[in-house]
N, CA, C and O atoms as a Tripos MOL2 file, in Angstrom:
@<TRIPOS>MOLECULE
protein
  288   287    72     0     0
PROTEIN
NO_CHARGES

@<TRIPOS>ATOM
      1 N         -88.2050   40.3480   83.3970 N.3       1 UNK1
      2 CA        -86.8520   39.8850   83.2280 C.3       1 UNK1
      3 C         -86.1300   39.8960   84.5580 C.2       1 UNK1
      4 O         -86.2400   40.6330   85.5380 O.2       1 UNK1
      5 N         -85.3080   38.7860   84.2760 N.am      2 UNK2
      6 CA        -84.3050   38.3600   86.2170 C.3       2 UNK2
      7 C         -83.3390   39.0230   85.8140 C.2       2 UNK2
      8 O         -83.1800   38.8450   84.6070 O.2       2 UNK2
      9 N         -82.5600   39.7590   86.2860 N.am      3 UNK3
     10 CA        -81.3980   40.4440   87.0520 C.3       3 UNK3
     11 C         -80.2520   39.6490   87.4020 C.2       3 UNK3
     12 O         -79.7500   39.7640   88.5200 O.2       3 UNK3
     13 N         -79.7400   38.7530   86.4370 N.am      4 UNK4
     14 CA        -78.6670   37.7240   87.3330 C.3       4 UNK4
     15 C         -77.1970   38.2540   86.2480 C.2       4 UNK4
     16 O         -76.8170   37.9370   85.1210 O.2       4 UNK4
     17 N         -76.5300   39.5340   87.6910 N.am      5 UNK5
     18 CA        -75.1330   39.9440   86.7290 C.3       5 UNK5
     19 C         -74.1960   39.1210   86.6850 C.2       5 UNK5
     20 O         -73.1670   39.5900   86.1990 O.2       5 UNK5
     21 N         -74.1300   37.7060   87.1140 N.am      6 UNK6
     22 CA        -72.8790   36.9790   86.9060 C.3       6 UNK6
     23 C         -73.3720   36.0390   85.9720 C.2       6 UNK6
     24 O         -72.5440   35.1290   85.9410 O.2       6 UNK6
     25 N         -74.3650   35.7830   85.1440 N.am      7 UNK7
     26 CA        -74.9300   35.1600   84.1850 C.3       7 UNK7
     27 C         -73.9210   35.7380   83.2350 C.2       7 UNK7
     28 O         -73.6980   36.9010   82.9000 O.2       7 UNK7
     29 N         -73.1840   34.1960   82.7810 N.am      8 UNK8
     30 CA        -72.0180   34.7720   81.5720 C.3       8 UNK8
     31 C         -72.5320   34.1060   80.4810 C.2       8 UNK8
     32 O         -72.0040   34.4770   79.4320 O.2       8 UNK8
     33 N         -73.4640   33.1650   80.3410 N.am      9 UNK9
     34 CA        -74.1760   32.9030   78.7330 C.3       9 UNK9
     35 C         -74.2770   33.3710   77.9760 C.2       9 UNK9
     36 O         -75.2140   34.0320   78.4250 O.2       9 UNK9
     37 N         -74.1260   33.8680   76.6820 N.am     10 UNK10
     38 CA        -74.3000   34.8260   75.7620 C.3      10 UNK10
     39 C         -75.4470   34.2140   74.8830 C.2      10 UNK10
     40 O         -75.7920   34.8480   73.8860 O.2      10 UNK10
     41 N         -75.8530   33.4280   75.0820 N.am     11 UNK11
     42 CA        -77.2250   33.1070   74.3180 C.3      11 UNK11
     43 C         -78.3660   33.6370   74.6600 C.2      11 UNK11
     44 O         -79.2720   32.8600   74.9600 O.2      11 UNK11
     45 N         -78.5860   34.9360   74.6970 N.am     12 UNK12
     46 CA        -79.7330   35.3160   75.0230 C.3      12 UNK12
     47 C         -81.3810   34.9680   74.0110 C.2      12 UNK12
     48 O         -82.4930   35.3490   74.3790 O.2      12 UNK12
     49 N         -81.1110   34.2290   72.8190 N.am     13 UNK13
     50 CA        -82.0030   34.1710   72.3320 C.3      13 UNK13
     51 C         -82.5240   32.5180   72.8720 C.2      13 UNK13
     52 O         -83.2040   31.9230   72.0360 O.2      13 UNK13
     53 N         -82.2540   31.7950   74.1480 N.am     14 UNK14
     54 CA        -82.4040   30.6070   74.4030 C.3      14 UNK14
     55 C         -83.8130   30.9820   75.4390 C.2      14 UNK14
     56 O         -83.7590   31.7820   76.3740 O.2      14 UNK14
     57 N         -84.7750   30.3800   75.1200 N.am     15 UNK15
     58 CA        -85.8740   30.5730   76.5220 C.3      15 UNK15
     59 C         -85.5200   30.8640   77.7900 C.2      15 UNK15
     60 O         -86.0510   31.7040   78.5160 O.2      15 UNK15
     61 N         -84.2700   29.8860   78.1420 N.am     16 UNK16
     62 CA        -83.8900   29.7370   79.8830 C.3      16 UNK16
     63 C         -82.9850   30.7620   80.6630 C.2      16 UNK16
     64 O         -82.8030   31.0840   81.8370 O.2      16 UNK16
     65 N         -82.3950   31.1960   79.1240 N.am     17 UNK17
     66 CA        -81.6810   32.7800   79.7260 C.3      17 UNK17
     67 C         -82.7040   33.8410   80.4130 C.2      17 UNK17
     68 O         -83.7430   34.3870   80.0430 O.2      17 UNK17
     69 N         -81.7210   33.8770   81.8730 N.am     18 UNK18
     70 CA        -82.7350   34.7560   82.6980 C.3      18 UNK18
     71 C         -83.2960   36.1590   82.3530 C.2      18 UNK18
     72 O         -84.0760   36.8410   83.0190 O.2      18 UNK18
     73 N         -82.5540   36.5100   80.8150 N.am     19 UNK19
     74 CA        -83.0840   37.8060   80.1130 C.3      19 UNK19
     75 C         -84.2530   37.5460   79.5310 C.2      19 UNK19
     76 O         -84.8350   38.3710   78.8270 O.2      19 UNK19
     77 N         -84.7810   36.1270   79.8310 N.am     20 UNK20
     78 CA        -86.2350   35.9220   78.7040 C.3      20 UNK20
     79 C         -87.2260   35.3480   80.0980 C.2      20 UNK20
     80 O         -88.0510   34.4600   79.8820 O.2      20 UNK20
     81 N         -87.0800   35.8830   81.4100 N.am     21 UNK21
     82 CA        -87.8410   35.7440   82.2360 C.3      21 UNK21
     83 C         -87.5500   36.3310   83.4470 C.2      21 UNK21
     84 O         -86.7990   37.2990   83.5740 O.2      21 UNK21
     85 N         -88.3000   35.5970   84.6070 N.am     22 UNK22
     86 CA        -88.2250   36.6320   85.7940 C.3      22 UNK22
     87 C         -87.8130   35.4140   87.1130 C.2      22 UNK22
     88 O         -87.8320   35.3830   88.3440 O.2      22 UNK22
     89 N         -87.4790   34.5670   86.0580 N.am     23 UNK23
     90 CA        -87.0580   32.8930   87.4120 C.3      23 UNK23
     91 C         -85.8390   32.6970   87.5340 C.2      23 UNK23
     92 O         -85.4990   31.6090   87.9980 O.2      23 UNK23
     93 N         -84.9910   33.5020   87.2270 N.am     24 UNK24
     94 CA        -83.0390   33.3940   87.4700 C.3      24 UNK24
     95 C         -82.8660   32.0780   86.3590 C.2      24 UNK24
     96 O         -83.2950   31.7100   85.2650 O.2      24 UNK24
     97 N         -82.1030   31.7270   87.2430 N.am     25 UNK25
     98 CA        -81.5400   30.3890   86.5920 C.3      25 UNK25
     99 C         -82.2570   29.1380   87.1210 C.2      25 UNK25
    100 O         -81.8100   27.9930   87.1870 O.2      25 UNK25
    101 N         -83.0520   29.4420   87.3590 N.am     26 UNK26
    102 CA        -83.7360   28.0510   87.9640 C.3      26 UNK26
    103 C         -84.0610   27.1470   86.5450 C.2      26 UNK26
    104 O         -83.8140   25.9420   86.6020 O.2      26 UNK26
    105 N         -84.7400   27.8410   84.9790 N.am     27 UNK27
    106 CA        -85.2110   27.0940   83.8770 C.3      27 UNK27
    107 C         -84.0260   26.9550   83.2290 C.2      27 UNK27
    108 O         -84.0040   26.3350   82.1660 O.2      27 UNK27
    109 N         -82.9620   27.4620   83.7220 N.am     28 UNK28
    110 CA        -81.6610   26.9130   83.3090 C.3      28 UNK28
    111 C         -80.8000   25.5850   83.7200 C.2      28 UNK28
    112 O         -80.1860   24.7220   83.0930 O.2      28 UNK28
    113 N         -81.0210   25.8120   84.8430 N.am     29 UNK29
    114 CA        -80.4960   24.4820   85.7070 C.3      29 UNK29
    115 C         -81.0500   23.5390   85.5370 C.2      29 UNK29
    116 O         -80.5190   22.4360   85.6710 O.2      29 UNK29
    117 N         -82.5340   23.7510   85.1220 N.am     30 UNK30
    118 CA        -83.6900   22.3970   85.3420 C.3      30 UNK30
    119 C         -83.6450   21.6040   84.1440 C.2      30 UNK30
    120 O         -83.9190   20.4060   84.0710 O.2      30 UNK30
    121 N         -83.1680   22.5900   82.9300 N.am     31 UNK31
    122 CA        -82.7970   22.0280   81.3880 C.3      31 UNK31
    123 C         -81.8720   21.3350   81.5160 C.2      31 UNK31
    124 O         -81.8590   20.2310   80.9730 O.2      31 UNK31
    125 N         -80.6970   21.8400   82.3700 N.am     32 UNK32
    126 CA        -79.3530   21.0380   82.0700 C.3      32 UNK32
    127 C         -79.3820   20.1670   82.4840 C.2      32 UNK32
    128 O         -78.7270   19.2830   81.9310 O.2      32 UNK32
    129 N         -80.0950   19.8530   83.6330 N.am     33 UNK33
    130 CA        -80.5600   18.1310   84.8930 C.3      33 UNK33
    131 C         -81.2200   17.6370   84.0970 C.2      33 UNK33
    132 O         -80.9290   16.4530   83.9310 O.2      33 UNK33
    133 N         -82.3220   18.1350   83.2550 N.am     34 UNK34
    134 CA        -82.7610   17.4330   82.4950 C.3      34 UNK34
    135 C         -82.1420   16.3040   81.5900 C.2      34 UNK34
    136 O         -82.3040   15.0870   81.6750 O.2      34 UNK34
    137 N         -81.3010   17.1220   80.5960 N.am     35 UNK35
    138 CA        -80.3440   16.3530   79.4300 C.3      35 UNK35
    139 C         -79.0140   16.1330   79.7380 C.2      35 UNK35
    140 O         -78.1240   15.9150   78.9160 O.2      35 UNK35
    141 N         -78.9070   16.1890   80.8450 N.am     36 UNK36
    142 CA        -77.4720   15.7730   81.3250 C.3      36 UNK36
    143 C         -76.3010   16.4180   80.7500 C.2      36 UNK36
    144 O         -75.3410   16.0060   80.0990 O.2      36 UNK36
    145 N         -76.6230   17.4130   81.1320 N.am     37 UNK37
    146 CA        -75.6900   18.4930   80.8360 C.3      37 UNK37
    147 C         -74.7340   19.3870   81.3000 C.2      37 UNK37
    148 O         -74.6110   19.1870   82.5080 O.2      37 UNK37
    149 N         -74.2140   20.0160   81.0350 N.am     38 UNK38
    150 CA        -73.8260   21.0770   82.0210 C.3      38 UNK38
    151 C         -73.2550   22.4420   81.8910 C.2      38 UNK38
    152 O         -72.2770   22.6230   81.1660 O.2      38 UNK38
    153 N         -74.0380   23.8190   82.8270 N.am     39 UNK39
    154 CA        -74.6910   24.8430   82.0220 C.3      39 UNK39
    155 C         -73.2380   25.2960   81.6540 C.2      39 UNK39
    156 O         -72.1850   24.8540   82.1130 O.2      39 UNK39
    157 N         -73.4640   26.5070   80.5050 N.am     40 UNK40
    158 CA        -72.1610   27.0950   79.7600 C.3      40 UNK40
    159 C         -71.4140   28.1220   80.8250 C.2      40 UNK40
    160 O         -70.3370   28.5730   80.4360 O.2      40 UNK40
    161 N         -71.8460   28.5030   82.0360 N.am     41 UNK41
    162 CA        -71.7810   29.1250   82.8590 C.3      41 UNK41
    163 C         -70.5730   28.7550   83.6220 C.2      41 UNK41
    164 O         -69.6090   29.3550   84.0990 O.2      41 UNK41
    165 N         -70.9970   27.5220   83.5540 N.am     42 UNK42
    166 CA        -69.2760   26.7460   84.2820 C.3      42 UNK42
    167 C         -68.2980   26.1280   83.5270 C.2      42 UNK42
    168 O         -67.2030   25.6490   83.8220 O.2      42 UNK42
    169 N         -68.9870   26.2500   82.3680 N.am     43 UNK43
    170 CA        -67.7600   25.6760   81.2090 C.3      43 UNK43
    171 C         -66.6870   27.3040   81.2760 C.2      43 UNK43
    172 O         -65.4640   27.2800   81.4080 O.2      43 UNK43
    173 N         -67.5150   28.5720   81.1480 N.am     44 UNK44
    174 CA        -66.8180   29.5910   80.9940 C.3      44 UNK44
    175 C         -66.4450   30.0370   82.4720 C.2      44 UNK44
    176 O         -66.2450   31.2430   82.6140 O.2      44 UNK44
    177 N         -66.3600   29.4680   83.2540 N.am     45 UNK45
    178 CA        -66.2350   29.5470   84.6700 C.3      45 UNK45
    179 C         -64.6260   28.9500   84.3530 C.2      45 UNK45
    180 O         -63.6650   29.7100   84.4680 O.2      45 UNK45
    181 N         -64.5160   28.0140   84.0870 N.am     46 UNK46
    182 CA        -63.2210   27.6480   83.2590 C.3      46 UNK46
    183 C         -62.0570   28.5280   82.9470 C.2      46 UNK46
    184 O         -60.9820   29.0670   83.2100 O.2      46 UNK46
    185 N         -62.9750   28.2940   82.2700 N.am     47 UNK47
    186 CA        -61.9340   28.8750   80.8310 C.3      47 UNK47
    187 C         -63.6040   29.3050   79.4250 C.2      47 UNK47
    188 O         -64.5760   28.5490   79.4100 O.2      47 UNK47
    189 N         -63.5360   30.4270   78.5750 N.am     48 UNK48
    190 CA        -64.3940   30.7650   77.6830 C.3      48 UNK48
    191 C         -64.0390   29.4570   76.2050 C.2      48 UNK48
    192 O         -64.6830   28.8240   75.3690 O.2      48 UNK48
    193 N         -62.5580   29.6560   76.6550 N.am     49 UNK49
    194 CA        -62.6540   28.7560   75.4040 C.3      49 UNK49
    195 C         -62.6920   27.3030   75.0300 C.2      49 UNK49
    196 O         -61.6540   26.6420   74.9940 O.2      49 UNK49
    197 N         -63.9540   26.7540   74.7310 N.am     50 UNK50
    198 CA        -63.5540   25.6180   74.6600 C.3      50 UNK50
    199 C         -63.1630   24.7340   73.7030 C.2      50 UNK50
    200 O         -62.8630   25.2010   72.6040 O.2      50 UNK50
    201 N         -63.1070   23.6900   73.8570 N.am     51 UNK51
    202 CA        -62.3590   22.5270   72.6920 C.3      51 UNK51
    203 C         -63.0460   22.7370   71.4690 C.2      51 UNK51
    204 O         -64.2070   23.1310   71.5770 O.2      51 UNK51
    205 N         -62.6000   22.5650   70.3560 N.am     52 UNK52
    206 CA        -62.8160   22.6650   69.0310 C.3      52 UNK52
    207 C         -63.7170   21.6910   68.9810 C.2      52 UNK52
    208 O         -64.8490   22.1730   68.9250 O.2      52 UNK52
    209 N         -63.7060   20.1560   68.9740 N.am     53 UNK53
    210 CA        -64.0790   19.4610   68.8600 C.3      53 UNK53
    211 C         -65.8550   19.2670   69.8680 C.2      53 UNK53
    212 O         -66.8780   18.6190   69.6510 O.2      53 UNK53
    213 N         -65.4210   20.1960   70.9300 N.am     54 UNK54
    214 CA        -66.5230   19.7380   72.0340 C.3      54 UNK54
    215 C         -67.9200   21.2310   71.9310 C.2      54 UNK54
    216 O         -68.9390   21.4710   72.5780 O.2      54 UNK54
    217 N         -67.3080   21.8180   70.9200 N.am     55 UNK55
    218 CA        -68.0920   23.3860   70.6260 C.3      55 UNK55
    219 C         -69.3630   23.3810   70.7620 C.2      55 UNK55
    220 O         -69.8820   24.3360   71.3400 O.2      55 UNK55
    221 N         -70.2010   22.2740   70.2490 N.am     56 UNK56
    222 CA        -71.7210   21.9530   70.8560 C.3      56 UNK56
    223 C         -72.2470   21.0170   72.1680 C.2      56 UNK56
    224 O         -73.3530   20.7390   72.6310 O.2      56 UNK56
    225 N         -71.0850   20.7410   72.4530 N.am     57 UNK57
    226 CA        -71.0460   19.3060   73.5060 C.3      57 UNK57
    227 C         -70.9790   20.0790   74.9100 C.2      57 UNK57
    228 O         -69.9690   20.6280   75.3520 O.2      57 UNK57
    229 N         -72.6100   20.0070   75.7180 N.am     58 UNK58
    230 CA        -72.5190   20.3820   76.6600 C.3      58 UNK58
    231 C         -72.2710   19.3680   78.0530 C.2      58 UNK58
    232 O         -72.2560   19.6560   79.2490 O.2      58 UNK58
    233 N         -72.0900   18.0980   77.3570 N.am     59 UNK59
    234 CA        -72.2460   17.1100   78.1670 C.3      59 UNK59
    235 C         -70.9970   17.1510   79.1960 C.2      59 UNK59
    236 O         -69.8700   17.6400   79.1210 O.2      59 UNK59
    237 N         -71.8450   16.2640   80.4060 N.am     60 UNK60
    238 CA        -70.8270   15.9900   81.8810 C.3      60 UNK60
    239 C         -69.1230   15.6090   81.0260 C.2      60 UNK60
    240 O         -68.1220   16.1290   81.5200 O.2      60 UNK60
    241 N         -69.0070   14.8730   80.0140 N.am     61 UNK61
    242 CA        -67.9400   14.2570   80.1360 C.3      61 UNK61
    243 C         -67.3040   15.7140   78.9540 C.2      61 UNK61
    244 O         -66.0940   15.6380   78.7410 O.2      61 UNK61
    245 N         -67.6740   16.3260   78.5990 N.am     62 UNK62
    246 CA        -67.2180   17.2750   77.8120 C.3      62 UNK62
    247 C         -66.9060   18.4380   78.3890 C.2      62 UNK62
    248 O         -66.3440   19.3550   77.7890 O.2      62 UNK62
    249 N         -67.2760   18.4700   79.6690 N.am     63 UNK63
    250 CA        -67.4980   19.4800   80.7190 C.3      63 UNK63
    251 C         -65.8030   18.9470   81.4050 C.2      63 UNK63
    252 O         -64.9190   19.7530   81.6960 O.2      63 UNK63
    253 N         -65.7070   17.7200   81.5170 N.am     64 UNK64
    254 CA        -64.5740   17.0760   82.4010 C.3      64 UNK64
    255 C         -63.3870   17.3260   81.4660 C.2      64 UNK64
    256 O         -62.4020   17.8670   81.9690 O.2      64 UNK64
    257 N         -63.3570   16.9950   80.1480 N.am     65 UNK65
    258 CA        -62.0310   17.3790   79.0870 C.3      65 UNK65
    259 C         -62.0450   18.7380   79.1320 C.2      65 UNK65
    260 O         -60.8520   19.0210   79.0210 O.2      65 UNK65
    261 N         -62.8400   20.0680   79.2530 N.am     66 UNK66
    262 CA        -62.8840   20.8440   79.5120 C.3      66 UNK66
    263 C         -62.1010   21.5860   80.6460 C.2      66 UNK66
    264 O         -61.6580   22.7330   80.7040 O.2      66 UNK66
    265 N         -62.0880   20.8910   81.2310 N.am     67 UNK67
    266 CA        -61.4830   21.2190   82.9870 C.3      67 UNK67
    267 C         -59.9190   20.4110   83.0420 C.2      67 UNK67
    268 O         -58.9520   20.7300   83.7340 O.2      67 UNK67
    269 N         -60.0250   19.3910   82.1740 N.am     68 UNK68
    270 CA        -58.7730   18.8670   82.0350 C.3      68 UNK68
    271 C         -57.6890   19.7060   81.0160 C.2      68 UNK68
    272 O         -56.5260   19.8160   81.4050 O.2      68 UNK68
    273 N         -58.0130   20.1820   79.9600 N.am     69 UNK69
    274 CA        -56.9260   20.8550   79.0150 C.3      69 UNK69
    275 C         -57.0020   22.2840   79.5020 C.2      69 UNK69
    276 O         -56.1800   23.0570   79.0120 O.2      69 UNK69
    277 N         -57.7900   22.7200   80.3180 N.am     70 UNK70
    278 CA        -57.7270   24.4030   81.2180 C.3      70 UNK70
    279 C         -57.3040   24.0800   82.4300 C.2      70 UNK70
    280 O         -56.8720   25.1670   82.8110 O.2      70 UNK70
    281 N         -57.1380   23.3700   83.2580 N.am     71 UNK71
    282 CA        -56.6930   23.6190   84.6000 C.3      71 UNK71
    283 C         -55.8200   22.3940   84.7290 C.2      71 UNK71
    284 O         -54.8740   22.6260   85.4810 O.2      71 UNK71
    285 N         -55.8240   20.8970   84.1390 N.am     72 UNK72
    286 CA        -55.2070   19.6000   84.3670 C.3      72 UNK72
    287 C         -55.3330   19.0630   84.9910 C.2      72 UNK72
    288 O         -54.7150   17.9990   85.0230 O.2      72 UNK72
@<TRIPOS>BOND
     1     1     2 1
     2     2     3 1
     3     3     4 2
     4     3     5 am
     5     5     6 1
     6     6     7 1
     7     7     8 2
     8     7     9 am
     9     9    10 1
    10    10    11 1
    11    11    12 2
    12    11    13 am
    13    13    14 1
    14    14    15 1
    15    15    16 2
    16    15    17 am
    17    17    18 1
    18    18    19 1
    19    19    20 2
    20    19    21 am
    21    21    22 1
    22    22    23 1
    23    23    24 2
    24    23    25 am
    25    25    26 1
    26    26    27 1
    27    27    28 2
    28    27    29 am
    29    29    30 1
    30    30    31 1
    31    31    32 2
    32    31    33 am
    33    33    34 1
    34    34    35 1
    35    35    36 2
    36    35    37 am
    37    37    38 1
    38    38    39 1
    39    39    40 2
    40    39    41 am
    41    41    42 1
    42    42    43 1
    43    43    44 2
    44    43    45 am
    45    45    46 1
    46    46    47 1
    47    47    48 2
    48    47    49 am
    49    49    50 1
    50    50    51 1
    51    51    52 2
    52    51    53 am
    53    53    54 1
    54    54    55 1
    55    55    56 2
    56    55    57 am
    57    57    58 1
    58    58    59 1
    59    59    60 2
    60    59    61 am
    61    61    62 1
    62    62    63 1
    63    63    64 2
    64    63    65 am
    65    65    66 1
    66    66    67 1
    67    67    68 2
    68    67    69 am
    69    69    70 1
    70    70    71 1
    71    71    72 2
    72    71    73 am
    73    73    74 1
    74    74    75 1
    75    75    76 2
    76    75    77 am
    77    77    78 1
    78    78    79 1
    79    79    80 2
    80    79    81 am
    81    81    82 1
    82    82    83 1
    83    83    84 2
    84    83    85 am
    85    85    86 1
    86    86    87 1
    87    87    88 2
    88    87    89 am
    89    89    90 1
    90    90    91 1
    91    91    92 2
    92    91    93 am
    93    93    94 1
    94    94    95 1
    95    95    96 2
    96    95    97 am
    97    97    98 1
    98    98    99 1
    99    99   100 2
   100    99   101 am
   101   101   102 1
   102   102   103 1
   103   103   104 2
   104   103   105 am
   105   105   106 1
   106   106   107 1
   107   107   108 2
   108   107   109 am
   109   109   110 1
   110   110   111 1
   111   111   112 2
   112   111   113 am
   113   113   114 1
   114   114   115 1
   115   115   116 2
   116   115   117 am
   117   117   118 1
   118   118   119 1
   119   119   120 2
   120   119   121 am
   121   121   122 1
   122   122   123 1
   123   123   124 2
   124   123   125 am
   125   125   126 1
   126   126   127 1
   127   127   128 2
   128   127   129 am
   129   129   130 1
   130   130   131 1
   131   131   132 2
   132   131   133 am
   133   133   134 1
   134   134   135 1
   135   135   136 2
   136   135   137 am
   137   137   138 1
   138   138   139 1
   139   139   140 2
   140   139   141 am
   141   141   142 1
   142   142   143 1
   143   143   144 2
   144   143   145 am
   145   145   146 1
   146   146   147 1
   147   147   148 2
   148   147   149 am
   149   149   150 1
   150   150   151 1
   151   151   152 2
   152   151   153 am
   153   153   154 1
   154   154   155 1
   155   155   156 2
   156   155   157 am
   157   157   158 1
   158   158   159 1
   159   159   160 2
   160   159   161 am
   161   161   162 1
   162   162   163 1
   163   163   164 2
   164   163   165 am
   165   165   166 1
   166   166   167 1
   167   167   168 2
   168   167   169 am
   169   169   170 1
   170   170   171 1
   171   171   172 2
   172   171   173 am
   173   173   174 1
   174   174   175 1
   175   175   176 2
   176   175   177 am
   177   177   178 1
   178   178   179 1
   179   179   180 2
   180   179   181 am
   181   181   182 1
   182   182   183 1
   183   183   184 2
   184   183   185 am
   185   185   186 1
   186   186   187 1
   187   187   188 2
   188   187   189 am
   189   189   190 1
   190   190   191 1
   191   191   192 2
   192   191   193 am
   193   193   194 1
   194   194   195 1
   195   195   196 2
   196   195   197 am
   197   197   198 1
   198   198   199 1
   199   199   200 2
   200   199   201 am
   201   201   202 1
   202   202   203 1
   203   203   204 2
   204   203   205 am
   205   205   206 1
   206   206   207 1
   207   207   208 2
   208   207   209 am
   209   209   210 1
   210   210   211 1
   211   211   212 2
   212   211   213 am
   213   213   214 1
   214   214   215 1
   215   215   216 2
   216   215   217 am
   217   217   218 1
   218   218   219 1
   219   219   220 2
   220   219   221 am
   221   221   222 1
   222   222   223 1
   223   223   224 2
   224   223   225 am
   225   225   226 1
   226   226   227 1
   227   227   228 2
   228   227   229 am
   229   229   230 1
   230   230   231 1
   231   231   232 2
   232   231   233 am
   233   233   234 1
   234   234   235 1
   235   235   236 2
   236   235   237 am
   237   237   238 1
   238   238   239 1
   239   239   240 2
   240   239   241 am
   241   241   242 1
   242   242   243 1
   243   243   244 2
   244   243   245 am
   245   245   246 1
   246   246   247 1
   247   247   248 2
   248   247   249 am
   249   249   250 1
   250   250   251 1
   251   251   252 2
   252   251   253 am
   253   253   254 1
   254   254   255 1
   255   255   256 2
   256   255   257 am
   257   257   258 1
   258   258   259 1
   259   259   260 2
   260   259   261 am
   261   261   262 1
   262   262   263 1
   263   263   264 2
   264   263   265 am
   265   265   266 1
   266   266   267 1
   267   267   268 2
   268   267   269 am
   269   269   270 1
   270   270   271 1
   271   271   272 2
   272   271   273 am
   273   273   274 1
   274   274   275 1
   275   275   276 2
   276   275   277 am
   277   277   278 1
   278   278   279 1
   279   279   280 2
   280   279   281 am
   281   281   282 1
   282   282   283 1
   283   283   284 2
   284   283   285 am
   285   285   286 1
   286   286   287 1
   287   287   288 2
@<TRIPOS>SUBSTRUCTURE
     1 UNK1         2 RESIDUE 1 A UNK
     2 UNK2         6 RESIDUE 1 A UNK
     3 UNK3        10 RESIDUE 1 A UNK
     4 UNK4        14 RESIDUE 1 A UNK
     5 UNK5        18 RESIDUE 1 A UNK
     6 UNK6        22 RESIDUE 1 A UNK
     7 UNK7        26 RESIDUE 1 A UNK
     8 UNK8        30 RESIDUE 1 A UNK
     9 UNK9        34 RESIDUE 1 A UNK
    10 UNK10       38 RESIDUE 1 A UNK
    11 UNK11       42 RESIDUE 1 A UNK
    12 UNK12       46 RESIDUE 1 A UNK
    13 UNK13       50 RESIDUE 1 A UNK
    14 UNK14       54 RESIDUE 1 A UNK
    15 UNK15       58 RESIDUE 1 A UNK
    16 UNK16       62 RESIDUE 1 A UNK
    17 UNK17       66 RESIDUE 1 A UNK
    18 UNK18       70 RESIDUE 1 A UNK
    19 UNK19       74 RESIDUE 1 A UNK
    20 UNK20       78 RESIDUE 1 A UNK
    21 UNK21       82 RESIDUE 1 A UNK
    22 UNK22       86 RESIDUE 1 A UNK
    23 UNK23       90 RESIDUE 1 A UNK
    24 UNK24       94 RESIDUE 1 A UNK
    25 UNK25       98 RESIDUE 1 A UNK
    26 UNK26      102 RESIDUE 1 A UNK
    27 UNK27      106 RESIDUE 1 A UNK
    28 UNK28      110 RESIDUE 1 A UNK
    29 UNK29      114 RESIDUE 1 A UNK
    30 UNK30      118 RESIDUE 1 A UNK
    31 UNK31      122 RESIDUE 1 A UNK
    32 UNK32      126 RESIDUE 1 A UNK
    33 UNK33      130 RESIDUE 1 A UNK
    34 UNK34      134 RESIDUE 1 A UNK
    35 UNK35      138 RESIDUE 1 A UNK
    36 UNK36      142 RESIDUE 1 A UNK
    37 UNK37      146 RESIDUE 1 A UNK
    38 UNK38      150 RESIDUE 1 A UNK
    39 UNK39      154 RESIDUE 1 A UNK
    40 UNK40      158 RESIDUE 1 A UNK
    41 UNK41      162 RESIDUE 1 A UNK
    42 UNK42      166 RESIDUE 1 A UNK
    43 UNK43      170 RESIDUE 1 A UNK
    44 UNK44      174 RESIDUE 1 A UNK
    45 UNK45      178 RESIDUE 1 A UNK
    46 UNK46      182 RESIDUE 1 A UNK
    47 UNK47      186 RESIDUE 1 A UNK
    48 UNK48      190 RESIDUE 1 A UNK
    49 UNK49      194 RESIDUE 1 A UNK
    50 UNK50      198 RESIDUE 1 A UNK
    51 UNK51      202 RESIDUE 1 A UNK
    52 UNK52      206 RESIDUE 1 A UNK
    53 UNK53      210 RESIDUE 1 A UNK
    54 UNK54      214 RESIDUE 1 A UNK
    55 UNK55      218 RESIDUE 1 A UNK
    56 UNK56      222 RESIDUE 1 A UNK
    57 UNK57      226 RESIDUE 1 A UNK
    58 UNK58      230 RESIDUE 1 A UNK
    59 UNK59      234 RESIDUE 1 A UNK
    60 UNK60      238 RESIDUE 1 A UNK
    61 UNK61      242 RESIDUE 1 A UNK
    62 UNK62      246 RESIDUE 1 A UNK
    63 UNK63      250 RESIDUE 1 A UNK
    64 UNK64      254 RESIDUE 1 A UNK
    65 UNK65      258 RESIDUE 1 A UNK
    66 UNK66      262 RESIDUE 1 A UNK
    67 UNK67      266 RESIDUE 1 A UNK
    68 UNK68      270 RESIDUE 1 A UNK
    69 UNK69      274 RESIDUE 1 A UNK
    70 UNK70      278 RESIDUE 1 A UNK
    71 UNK71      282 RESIDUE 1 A UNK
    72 UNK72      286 RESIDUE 1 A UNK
């Protein structure tokens, strides 16, 4: 297991959480480039809470309304 204390994900039951290996965030990052995403790390980098509507929506543009109704 990786050691990453500013890892704010709380999904530890996800493969890419660095509590289910010894590679940081690298199988994290590589998922989110993958599906065009973007990790929960900076959504809660934000703000924790996000939109009602966007609660599964990790996407770039959900990431951007995100940043728009927390910071403007």
């Amino acid at each position: 297991m990786s050691d990453v204390p500013f890892c704010t994900c709380t999904d530890h039951a996800c493969p890419c959480h660095p509590v289910n290996h010894n590679k940081g965030c690298t199988p994290c990052i590589a998922k989110n480039l993958r599906q065009h995403e973007v990790p929960s790390c900076l959504f809660r980098a934000v703000s924790p809470d996000k939109l009602p509507e966007d609660a599964d929506d990790w996407s770039w543009e959900s990431f951007a309304r995100h940043v728009q109704a927390h910071l403007g």
